[in-house]
KEDREN-571983 format. One line per 10 residues: their letters; for each residue x, y, z of C-alpha. Coordinates in steps of 0.05 Angstrom, whole numbers. Example, Ala and Ser with C-alpha at 12.3 -4.5 7.8 and 13.67 -1.06 7.14 Angstrom:
as> 246:-90:156 | 273:-21:143;
END
This chain:
xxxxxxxxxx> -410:-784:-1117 | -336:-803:-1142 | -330:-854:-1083 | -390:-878:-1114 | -371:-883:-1189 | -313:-913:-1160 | -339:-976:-1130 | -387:-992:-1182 | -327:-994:-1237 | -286:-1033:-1179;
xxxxxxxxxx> -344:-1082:-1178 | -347:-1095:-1255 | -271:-1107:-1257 | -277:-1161:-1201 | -340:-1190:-1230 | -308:-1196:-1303 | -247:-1215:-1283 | -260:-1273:-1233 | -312:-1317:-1283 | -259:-1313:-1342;
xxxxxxxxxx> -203:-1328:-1301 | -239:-1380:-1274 | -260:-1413:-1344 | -184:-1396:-1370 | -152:-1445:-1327 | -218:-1500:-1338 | -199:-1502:-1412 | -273:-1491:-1428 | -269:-1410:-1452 | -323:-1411:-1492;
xxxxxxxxxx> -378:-1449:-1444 | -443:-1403:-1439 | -457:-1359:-1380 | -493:-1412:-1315 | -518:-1402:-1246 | -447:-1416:-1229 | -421:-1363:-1269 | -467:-1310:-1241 | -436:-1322:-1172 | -374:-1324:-1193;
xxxxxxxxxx> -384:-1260:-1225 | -416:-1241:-1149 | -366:-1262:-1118 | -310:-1223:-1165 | -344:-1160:-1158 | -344:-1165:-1083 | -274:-1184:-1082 | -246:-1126:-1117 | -284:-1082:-1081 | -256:-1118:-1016;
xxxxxxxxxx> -188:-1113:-1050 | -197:-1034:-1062 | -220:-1021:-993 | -159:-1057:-965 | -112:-1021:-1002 | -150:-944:-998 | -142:-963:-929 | -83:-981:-923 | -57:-916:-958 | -100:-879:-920;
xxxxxxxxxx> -70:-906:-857 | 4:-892:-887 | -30:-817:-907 | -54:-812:-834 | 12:-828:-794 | 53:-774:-845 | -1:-720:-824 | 4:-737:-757 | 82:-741:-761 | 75:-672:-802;
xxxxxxxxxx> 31:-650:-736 | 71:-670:-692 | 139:-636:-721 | 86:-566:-727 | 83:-572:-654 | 153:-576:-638 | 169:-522:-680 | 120:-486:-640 | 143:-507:-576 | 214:-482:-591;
xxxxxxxxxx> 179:-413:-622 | 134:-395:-558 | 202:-405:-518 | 233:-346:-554 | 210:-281:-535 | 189:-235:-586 | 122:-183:-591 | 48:-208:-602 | 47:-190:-672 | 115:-227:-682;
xxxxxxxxxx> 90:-289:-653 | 18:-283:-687 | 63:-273:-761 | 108:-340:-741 | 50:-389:-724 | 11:-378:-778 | 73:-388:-829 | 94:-448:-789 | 22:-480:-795 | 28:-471:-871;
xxxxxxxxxx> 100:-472:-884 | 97:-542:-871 | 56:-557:-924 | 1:-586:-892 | -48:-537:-886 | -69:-484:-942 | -77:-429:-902 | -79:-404:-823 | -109:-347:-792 | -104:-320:-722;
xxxxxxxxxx> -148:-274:-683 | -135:-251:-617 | -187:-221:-579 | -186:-172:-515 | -234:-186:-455 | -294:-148:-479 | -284:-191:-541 | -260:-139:-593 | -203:-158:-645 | -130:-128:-616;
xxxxxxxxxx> -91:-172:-668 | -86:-210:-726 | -54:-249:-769 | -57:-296:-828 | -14:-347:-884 | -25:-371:-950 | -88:-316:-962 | -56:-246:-985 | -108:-204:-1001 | -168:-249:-990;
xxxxxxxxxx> -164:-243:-916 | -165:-160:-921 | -244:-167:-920 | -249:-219:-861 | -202:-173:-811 | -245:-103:-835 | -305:-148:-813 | -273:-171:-744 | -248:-96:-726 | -322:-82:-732;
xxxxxxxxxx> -345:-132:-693 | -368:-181:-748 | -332:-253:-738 | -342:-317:-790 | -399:-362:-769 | -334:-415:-745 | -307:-367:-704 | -372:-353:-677 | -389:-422:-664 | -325:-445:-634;
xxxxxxxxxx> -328:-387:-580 | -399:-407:-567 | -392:-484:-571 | -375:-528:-508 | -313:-566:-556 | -252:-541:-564 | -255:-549:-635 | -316:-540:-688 | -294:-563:-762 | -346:-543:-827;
xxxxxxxxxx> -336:-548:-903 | -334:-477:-923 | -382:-506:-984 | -430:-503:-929 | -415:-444:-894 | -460:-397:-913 | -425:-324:-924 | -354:-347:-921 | -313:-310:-959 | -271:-372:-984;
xxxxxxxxxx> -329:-417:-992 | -324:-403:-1073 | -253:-425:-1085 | -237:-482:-1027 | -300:-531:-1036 | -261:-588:-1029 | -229:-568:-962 | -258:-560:-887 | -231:-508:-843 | -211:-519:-770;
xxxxxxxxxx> -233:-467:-718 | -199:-472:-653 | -215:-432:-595 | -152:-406:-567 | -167:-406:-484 | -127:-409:-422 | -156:-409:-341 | -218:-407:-368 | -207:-342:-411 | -214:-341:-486;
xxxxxxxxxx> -154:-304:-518 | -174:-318:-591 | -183:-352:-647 | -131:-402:-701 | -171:-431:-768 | -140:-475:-814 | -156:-500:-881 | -149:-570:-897 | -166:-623:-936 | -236:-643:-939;
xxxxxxxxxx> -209:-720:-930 | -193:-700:-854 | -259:-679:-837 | -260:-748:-788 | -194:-746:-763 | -213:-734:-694 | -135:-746:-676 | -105:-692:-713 | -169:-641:-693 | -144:-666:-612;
xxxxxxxxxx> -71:-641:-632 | -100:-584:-664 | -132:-569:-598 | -60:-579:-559 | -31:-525:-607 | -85:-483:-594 | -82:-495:-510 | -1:-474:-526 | -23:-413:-563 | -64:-395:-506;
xxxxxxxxxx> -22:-401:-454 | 37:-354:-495 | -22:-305:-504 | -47:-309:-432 | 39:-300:-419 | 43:-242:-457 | -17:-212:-436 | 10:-218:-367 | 81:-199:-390 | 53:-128:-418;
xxxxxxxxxx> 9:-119:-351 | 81:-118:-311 | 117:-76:-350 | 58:-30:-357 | 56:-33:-281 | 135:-25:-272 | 130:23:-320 | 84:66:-278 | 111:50:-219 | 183:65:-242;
xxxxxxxxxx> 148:132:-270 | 121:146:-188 | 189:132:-158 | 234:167:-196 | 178:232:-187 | 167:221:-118 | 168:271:-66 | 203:232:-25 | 277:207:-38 | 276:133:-31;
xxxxxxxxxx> 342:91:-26 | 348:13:-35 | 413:-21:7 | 438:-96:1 | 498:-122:33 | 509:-51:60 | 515:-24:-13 | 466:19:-46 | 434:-8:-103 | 394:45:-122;
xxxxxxxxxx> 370:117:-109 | 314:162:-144 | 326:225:-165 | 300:266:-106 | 344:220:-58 | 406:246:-103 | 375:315:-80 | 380:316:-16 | 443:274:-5 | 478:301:-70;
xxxxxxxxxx> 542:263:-104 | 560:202:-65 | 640:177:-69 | 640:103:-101 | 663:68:-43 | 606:103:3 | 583:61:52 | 516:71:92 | 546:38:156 | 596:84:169;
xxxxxxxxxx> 540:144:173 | 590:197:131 | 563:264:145 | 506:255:199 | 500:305:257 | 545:287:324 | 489:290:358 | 447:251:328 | 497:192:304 | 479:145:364;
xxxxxxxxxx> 400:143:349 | 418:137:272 | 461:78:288 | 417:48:333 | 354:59:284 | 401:22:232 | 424:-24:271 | 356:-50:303 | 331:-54:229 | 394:-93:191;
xxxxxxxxxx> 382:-139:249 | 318:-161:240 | 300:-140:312 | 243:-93:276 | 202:-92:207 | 209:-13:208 | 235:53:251 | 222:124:239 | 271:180:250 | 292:252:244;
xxxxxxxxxx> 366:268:247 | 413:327:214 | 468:311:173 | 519:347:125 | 514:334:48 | 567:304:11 | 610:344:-20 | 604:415:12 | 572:467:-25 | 610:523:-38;
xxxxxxxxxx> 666:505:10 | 616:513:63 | 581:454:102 | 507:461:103 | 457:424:155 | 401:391:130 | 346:356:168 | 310:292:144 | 252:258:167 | 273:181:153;
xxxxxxxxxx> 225:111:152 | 279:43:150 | 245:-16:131 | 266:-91:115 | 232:-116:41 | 251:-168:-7 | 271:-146:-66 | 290:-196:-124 | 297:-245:-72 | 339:-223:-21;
xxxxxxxxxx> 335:-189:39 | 341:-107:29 | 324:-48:66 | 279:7:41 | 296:70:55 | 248:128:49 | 262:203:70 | 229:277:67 | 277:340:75 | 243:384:128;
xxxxxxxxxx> 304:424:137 | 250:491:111 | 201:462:171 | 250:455:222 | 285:524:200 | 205:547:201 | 190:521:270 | 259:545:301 | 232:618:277 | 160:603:312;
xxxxxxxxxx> 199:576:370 | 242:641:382 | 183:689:370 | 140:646:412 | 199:655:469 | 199:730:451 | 128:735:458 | 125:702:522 | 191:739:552 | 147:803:534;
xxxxxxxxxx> 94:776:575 | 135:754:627 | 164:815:629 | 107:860:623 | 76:811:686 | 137:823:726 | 132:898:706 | 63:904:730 | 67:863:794 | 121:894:818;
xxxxxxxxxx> 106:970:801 | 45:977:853 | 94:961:913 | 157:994:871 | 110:1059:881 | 96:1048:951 | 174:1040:964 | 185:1109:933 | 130:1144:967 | 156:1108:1042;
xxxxxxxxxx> 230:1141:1026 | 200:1209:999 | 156:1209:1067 | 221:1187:1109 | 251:1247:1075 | 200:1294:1101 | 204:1267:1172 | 278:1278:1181 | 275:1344:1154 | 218:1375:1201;
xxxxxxxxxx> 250:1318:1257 | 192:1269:1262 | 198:1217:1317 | 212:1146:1317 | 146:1115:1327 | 129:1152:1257 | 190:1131:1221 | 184:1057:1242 | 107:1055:1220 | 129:1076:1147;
xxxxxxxxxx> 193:1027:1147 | 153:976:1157 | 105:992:1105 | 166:998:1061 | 188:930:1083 | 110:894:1071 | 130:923:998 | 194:901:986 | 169:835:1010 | 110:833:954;
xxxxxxxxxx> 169:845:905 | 209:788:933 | 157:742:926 | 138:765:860 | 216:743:843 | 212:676:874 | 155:658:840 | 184:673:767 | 245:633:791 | 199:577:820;
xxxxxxxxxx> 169:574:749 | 234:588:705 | 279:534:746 | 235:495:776 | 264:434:828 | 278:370:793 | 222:321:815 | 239:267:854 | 194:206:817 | 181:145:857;
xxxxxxxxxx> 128:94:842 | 63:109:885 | -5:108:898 | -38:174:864 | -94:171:906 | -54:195:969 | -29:258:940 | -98:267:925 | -126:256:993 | -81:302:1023;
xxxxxxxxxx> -94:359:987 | -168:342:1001 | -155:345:1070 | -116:407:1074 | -178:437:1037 | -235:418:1075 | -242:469:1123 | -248:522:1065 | -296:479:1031 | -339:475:1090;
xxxxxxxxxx> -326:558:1103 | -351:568:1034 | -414:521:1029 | -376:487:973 | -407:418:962 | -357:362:943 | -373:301:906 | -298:252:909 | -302:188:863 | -227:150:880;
xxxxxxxxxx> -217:90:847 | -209:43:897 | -147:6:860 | -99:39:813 | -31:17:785 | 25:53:812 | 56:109:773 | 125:141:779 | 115:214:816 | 127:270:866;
xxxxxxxxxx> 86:260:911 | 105:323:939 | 96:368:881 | 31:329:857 | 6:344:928 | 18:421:905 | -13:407:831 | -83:387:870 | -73:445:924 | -76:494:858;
xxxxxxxxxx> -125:464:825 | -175:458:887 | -158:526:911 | -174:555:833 | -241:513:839 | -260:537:908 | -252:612:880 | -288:596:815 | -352:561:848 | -355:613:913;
xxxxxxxxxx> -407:658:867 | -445:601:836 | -515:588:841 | -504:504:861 | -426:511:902 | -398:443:866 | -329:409:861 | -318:338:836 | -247:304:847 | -246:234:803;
xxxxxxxxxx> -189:189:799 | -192:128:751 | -159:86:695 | -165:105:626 | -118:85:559 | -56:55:602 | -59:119:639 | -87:142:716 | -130:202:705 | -141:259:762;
xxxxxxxxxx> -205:297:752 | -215:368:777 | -289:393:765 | -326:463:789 | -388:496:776 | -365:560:762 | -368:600:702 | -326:560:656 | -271:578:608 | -286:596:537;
xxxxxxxxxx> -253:545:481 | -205:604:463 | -180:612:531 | -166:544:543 | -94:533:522 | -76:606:541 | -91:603:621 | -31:564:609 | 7:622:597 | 49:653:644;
xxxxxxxxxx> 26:714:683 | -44:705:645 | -99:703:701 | -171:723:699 | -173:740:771 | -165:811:790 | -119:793:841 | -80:732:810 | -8:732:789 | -24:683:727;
xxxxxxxxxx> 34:628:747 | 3:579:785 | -33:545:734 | 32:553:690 | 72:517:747 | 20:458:747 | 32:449:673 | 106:453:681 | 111:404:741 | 52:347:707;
xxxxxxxxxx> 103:359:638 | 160:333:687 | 131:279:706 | 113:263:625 | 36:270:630 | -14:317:604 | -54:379:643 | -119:400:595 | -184:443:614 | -255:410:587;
xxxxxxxxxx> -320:437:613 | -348:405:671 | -420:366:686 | -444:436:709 | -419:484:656 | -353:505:692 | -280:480:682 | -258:407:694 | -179:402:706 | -155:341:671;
xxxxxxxxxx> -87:305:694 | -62:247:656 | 2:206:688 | 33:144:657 | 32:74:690 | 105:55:707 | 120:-18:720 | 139:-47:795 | 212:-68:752 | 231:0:735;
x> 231:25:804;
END
């Protein structure tokens, strides 16, 4: 309407102005209005309208570069505000008084949404009280119609005269302005909102809305930073929270200095002196000071990611002038920290488990001295008895003067008995010092065959079917042939007694491969042994024969142990036992 009023009075001037001007300079001022003058009036009006475009124009123009200049200036202030590093609600406050500090917009609100998109913070300029409404709206959920449409729109930015936005809360007092709604989104995630109020006049200018849009891509991004910012200190926040409670003491070392320890670490290894140096391995066990220093060692080197170790080691200082063991459990591992090499030290104090399984490990010797002892008792009482009743008869003899042939009869009774005591001895020192083994790589198989040979005659006595499954090629494993020979001897002999009173008279003997291991099978069809009796026919002096000592199966255990394999019971194909030898494979190079 004014731009209209305005040209039409533009038009008039131009068409007055141009005729009289005209007739002025022709001398004639009084000549009467011809077709001549009619164009010349035409032709005036169009000029000053031409005249008063050129010039709105041209101010326009001069209007348009200061805005842009004004723009331009808002976004370096900006730039040099989202390099300083202040809170969200700092940063929301110092935008919005930039934006309209300037003096180019009236007012500036911010919104800043979370992903679900509810309102987390806000923050406005040059509206006081009037935007109290608006932000009760958003913390309920109810945006503007511009905010609305510029989270919903494909644009970056949506512009509207508030005199046309229906149920705007400024539309009554800012009818001759527009307001600029920005979406404020970075990798593809929308962070917020910024609105301006402008001019109405820069409803078109497409440039400033594209700078508007920059500011708003800025915004973003400092959002999406501080978003991300609050994330990692939430996260070393909780983290810091788990390591300094942690059950385990953990230790960080650079350089061969230690650069930090948690509280539980301070536990176990109390005080340290300020020049301490975790090289030099103050305080750890003699004993153990060669495998710590090799563990470290292999580590700092690079020569592994990670070691795990137990060793003992005195605390720094001494408590109560008295130096007190502890025991650790230890995992070394290379990290980067902060960008540069460091190794992570984690550790448990089992110094109560070790003290715990010393205390199992002396009653469990107690307990089996007392059944060693009570085995020795009992084997050697029967012929003990014998021995006393030979003397007390030898007694008799030379008192009523027996003869000879009567005397020799009982000494050599006396001597079977002291002979069943003697080998009752050299069996318990068989088993408590048994020979070192004399390993050498060789075929298991052979060991195997010969105790199968030495067998077969009592096999075939018995009626004892035997089913033999050799693998036909087996690595090499370091052995005794000689004492492996006696392992099978046991084990056959055991099977032979266990099967004699079985319904179907079986024995398997299997040799194979299995797990970087050669496995020795020992099957029967006896009866079987129970779950619960499995680990304790083991024992020494523990036999379910009636005439068994209980050692042999103990000395198969002890000699396979030697030679750093495994001897297990499972149950068998037929229901019986199954004797189950495991040897490592050994390597032609180590021979």
């Amino acid at each position: 309407m004014r731009k209209g009023i305005l040209n039409i009075l533009t038009f008039l001037a131009g068409a007055l102005l141009l005729p009289y001007l005209f007739l002025w300079q022709g001398g004639r001022p009084g000549h009467e209005f011809s077709l001549r003058t009619v164009l010349l009036l035409l032709l005036g009006g169009l000029g000053g309208i031409s005249v008063r475009f050129w010039l709105l124009q041209r101010w326009r123009s001069k209007e348009r570069e200061a805005n842009l200049a004004l723009v331009v200036r808002i976004m370096r202030r900006l730039h040099l505000l989202l390099a300083e590093r202040m809170s969200r609600d700092e940063l929301l406050d110092s935008i919005c008084r930039i934006l309209v500090g300037e003096g180019h917009y009236f007012s500036a609100w911010l919104a800043v949404i979370n992903r679900d998109g509810a309102l987390i913070g806000c923050a406005e300029a040059g509206l006081g009280e009037k935007f109290f409404p608006m932000r009760q709206g958003m913390e309920n959920g109810v945006f503007p119609v511009c905010a609305k449409k510029a989270m919903s729109g494909h644009g970056l930015v949506f512009s509207d005269q508030t005199s046309r936005c229906s149920g705007c809360i400024f539309a009554r007092d800012e009818t001759d302005r527009i307001c600029l709604t920005v979406r404020l989104s970075y990798h593809d995630q929308v962070h917020g909102l910024l609105s301006v109020s402008t001019p109405a006049l820069r409803e078109h200018d497409f440039e400033e809305q594209r700078l508007l849009g920059e500011i708003a891509r800025d915004v973003g991004q400092a959002l999406y930073l501080l978003e991300l910012e609050a994330q990692r200190a939430t996260t070393e926040s909780r983290f810091q929270e788990l390591v300094e409670n942690s059950l385990a003491g953990i230790l960080l070392i650079q350089d061969n200095a230690i650069i930090y320890r948690n509280p539980e670490q301070k536990r176990i290894f109390g005080p340290l002196p300020a020049h301490f140096r975790p090289d030099v391995f103050t305080g750890v066990h003699a004993d153990d000071l060669e495998k710590v220093k090799d563990a470290y060692g292999r580590v700092s080197r690079g020569e592994t990611a990670s070691v795990d170790l137990d060793f003992r080691f005195y605390p720094q200082p001494e408590i109560d002038g008295v130096l007190v063991m502890k025991w650790v459990f230890c995992r070394a591992s290379r990290i980067d920290y902060q960008g540069r090499e460091t190794l992570l030290v984690n550790m448990i104090d089992i110094t109560r488990n070790k003290e715990l399984e010393q205390i199992l490990q002396v009653q469990d010797k107690m307990s089996s001295l007392g059944r060693v002892a009570a085995g020795i008792a009992h084997e050697i009482r029967n012929p003990l008895s014998g021995i006393n009743i030979y003397l007390d008869t030898l007694a008799m003899i030379y008192k009523r003067g027996g003869d000879l042939e009567e005397v020799s009869e009982i000494i050599t009774q006396a001597q079977a008995a002291s002979g069943k005591i003697e080998s009752v001895i050299r069996r318990v020192i068989d088993f408590s010092k048994p020979g070192q083994p004399r390993l050498m790589l060789a075929d298991v198989n052979q060991p195997v065959e010969n105790a199968l040979s030495l067998c077969a005659i009592a096999l075939a006595r018995e009626g004892v079917g035997l089913e033999r499954e050799l693998a036909t090629v087996l690595p090499r494993c370091r052995i005794d042939a000689n004492l492996i020979e006696q392992v099978m001897l046991n084990l056959l002999t055991n099977a032979l007694e266990a099967s004699r009173h079985a319904e179907v008279k079986r024995i398997s003997v299997r040799t194979a491969l299995a797990q970087e291991a050669v496995v020795i099978r020992v099957g029967d069809s006896g009866p079987g042994i129970s779950k619960g009796l499995r680990d304790k026919v083991f024992e020494p002096f523990y036999t379910t024969k009636s005439d068994g000592t209980g050692i042999g199966l103990s000395l198969c255990r002890r000699i396979i142990n030697d030679h750093h394999g495994t001897l297990t019971v499972a149950e068998s194909v037929w229901g019986g036992a199954e004797f189950v030898i495991a040897l490592k494979i050994e390597s032609e190079q180590k021979e």
